[in-house]
N, C-alpha and C positions, 0 to 999 in steps of 0.2 A: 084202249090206247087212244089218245088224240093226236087229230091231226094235225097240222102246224100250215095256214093258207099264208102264202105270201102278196098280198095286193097289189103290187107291182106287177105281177105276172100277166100276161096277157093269155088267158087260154086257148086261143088260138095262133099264137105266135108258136110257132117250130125252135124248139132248143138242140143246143150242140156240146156233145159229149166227149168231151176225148177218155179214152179206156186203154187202160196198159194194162197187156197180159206178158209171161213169163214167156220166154222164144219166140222165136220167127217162124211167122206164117207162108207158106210157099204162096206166089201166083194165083197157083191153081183155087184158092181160096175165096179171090175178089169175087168170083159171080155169087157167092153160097151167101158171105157178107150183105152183099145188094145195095149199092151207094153209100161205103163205105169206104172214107181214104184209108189204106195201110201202109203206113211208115216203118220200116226195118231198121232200129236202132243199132248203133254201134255195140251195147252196151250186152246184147245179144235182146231183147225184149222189144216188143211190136204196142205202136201206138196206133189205135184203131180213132178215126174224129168221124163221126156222124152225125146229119141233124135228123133229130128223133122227135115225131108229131107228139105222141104222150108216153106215158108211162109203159101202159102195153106191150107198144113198141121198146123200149129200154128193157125191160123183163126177157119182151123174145130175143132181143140181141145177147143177152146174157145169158139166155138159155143155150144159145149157140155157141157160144166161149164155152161154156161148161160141157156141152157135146163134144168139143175136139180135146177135152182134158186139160188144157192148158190154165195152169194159177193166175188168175185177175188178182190185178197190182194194186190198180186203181180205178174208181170211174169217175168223175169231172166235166160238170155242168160246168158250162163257161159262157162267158158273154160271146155272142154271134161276130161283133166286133172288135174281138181283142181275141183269135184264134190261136195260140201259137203256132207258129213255125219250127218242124223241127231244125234243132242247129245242126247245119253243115259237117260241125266239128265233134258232132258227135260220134 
């Protein structure tokens, strides 16, 4: 399999993920998470943003979502800059 390097990357720069899984996450979840914002969508579905040092890190956060059973939606590398916001009006 090959890998695909992007040159722009700075490998030491800390990326930020937003991850949507199926239902809402209780409270009680933030510390398990561990610097992780948890947003409770309207829509019933939870948007998790964290910035994740490497991949390792992204792997174990995933490993965690698949611990509590819940279907990952999505995951979403994004610019550190341009974070969304969840809407209000969601």
């Amino acid at each position: 399999m090959s890998e695909i390097h992007d040159s722009r990357m700075n490998p030491d720069e800390t990326m930020v993920y937003q991850i949507r899984i199926k239902g809402h996450v209780d409270d009680q979840w933030n510390d398990w998470f561990g610097g992780v914002t948890i947003t409770l969508e309207a829509d019933g579905n939870t948007l998790l943003t964290c910035q994740i040092v490497d991949q390792a890190a992204l792997h174990g956060l995933l490993r965690k979502i698949r611990d509590l059973g819940m279907p990952l939606i999505s995951a979403n590398r994004i610019d550190a800059g341009h974070v969304d916001e969840p809407d209000a009006n969601s």
